[in-house]
VOGU-3710 file (C-alpha; in Angstrom, 3 decimals, decimal comma):
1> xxxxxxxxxx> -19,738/-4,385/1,669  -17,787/-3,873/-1,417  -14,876/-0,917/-0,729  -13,417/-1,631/-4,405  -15,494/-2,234/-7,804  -13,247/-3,245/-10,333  -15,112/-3,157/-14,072  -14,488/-4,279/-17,388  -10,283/-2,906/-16,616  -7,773/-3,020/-19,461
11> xxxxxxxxxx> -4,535/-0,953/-19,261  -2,394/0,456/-21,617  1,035/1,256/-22,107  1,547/3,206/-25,394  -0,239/0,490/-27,830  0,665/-2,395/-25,700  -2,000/-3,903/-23,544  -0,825/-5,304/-20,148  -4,192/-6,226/-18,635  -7,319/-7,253/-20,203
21> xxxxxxxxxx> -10,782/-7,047/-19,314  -10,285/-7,728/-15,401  -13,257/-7,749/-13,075  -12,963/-7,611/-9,521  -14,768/-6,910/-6,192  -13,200/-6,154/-3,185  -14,761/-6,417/0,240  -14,132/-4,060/3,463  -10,986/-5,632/5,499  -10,495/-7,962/2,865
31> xxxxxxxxxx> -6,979/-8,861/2,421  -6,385/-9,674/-1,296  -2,580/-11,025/-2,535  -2,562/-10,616/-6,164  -0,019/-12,972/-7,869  1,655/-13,405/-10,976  4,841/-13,729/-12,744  7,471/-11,274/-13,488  6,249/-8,897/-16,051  2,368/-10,157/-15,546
41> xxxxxxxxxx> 1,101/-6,973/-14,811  0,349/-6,996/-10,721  2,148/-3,825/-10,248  0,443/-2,242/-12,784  -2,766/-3,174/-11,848  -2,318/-1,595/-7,747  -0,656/2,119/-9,878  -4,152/2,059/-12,113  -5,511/1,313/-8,503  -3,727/4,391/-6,692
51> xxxxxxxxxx> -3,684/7,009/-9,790  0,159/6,280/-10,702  -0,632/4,425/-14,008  -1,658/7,779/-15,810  0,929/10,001/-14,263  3,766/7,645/-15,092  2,193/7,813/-19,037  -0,067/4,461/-19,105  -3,684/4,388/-19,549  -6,883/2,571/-19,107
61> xxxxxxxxxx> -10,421/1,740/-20,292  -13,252/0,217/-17,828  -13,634/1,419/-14,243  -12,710/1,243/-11,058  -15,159/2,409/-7,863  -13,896/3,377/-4,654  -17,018/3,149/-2,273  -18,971/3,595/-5,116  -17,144/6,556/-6,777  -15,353/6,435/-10,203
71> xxxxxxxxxx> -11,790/6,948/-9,095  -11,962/9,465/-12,511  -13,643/11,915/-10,383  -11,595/11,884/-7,262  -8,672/14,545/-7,390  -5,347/12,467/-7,916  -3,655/13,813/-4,073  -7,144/12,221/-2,535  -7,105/9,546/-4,249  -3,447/8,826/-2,776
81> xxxxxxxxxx> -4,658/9,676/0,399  -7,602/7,042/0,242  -5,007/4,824/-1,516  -2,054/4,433/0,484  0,947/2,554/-1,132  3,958/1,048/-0,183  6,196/0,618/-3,414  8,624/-1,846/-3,593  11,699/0,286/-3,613  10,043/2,658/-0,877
91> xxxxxxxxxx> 12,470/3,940/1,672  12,349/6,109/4,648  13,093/9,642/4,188  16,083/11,742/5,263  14,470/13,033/7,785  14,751/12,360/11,270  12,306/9,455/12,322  9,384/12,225/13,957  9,844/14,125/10,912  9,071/11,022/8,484
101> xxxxxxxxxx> 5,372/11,147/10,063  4,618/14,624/10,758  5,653/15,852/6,841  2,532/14,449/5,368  0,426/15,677/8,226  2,353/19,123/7,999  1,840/18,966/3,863  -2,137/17,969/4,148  -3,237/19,868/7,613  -0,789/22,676/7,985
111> xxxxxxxxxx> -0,006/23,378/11,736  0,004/19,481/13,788  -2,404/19,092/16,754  -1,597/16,634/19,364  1,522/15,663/17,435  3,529/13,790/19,552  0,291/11,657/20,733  -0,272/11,434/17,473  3,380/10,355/16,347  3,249/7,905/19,585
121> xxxxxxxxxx> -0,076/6,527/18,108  1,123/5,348/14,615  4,709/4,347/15,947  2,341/2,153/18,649  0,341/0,745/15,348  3,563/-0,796/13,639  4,716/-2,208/17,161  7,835/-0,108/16,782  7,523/2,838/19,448  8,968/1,189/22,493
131> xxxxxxxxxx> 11,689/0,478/20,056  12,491/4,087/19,125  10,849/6,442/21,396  13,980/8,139/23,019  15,758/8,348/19,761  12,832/10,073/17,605  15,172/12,925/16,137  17,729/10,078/15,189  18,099/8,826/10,833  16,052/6,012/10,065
141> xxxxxxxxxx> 19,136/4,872/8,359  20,778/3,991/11,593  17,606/1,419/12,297  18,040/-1,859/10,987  15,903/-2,916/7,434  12,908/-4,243/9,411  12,267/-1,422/11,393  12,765/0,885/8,564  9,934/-0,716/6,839  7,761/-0,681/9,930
151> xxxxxxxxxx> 8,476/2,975/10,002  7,425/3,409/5,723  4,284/1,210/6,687  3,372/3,661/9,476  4,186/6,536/7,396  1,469/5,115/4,833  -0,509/5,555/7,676  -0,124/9,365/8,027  -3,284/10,217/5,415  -6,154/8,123/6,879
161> xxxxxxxxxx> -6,167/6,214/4,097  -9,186/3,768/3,593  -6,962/1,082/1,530  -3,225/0,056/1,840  -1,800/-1,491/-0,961  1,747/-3,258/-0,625  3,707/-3,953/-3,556  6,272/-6,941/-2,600  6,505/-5,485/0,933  8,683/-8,562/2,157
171> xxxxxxxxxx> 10,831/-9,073/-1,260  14,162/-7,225/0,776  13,733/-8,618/4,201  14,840/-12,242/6,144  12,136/-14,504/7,528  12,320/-13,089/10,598  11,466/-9,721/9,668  9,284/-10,549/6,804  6,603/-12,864/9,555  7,148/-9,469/11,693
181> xxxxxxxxxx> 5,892/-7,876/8,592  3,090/-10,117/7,846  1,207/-10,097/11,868  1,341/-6,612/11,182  -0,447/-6,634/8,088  -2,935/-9,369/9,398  -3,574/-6,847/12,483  -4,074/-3,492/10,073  -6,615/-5,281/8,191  -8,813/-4,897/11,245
191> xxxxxxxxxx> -8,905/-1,519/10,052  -8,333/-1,264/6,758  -8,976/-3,452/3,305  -5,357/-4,595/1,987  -3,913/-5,436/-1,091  -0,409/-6,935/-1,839  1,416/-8,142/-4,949  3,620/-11,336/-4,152  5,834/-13,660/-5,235  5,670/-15,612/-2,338
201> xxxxxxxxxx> 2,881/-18,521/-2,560  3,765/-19,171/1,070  3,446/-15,332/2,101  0,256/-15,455/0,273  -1,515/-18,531/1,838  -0,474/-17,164/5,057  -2,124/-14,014/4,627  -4,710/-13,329/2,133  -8,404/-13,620/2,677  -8,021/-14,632/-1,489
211> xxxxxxxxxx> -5,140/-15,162/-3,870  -6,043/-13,899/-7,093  -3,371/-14,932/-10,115  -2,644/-12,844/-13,431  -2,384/-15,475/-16,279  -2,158/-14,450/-19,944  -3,227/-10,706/-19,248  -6,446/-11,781/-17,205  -7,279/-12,719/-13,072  -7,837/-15,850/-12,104
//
C-alpha cells in the first residue's frame, strides 16, 4: 500500500524552478534514500514533503497524497506531526534530556500520562536508555555526538508520526556512530516508511529499499 503519492511535482523558488515534473510512489515501511548532488534539489523535495517549502517562501505545482489526502488540506502542525523530520543541522534542545521528549507531548497533549513509561519507551526505541537512564535531568550537551542524535531521532518520535524523513542524518558523525545510526533506521522502518537524503552511495546501498537520484531537475 502506497503511504506517499507524489504527482506531476515542480517547486519553485521565486521564478527559479528547482524540481520538475517528479512522480513518485512510496510504499508503507519503504525505506527510500533520495540522492543527488549538492544543490540538486533533495532537500527541497523532503521540506515540500513536510510543509517547510511554503513557510520558508518556495512554492509548488502538482500534488502530493499522504494516505490518500492532498497534503493542501492537512493543517501545517499535523502535517509535521505525520511528517517527522530530522534536519541536517538539528540539535538537541537546552533542555534537560526528559525534557527534550516530554515538550512536544506537553505542547500537543497538555498534561503527560504515563510519562516516564513513556519517556523509558522512546529512549528504549533509539537503544539509548540503559545509556542515560540515571542521568535524565542531565544537558544533552554533556552526551557525546552519537547519542545526541539518537536522542533528536527519538525526539522525532514524540508526535506519532506516520513518516520520518532524515535529511543527511550521518553527514556529522564517524563510522562508528553513523552504522549505529543506520541499524536504527533499518529497525524503525518496521514501523514506519523512511526517507533520507544522502551523499553517501555506500550509506544508501546499505539501507534503502530504493535509491532514487535527482539529475537535471528530475528523479531517476
Amino acid at each position: 500500500m502506497n503511504i506517499l503519492e507524489i504527482r506531476n511535482l515542480s517547486i519553485f523558488y521565486k521564478e527559479k524552478e528547482i524540481l520538475k515534473n517528479v512522480n513518485l510512489d512510496i510504499k508503507e515501511n519503504e525505506i527510500i534514500c533520495i540522492m543527488g548532488s549538492s544543490g540538486s534539489g533533495k532537500s527541497t523535495l523532503l521540506s515540500c514533503l513536510n510543509g517547510f517549502l511554503v513557510e520558508n517562501g518556495g512554492n509548488y505545482t502538482g500534488d502530493v497524497f499522504l494516505k490518500g489526502k492532498n497534503i493542501r488540506d492537512i493543517k501545517p502542525i499535523d502535517l509535521k506531526r505525520k511528517m517527522s523530520t530530522l534536519f541536517q543541522d538539528s540539535k538537541p534542545f537546552d533542555f534537560s534530556i526528559e525534557k527534550n521528549l516530554t515538550y512536544a507531548m506537553e505542547f500537543y497533549e497538555g498534561k503527560i500520562k504515563n510519562k516516564k513509561e513513556r519517556v523509558k519507551n522512546l529512549l528504549e526505541s533509539v537503544n539509548l536508555y540503559d545509556e542515560v537512564k540515571d542521568n535524565l535531568n542531565i544537558s544533552p550537551y554533556k552526551l557525546s555526538g552519537g547519542q545526541r542524535q539518537r536522542l533528536c531521532i527519538a525526539r522525532m518520535l514524540t508526535t506519532c508520526p506516520e513518516v520520518l524523513i532524515f535529511d543527511e542524518p550521518c553527514s556529522s558523525l564517524d563510522e562508528k556512530n553513523s552504522i549505529i545510526i543506520e541499524e536504527l533506521i533499518k529497525n524503525l522502518s518496521k514501523k514506519y516508511t523512511i526517507i533520507i537524503s544522502t551523499h553517501n552511495e555506500k550509506q544508501a546501498e546499505r539501507l534503502a529499499d530504493r535509491i532514487i537520484r535527482i539529475d537535471n531537475k528530475q528523479l531517476n
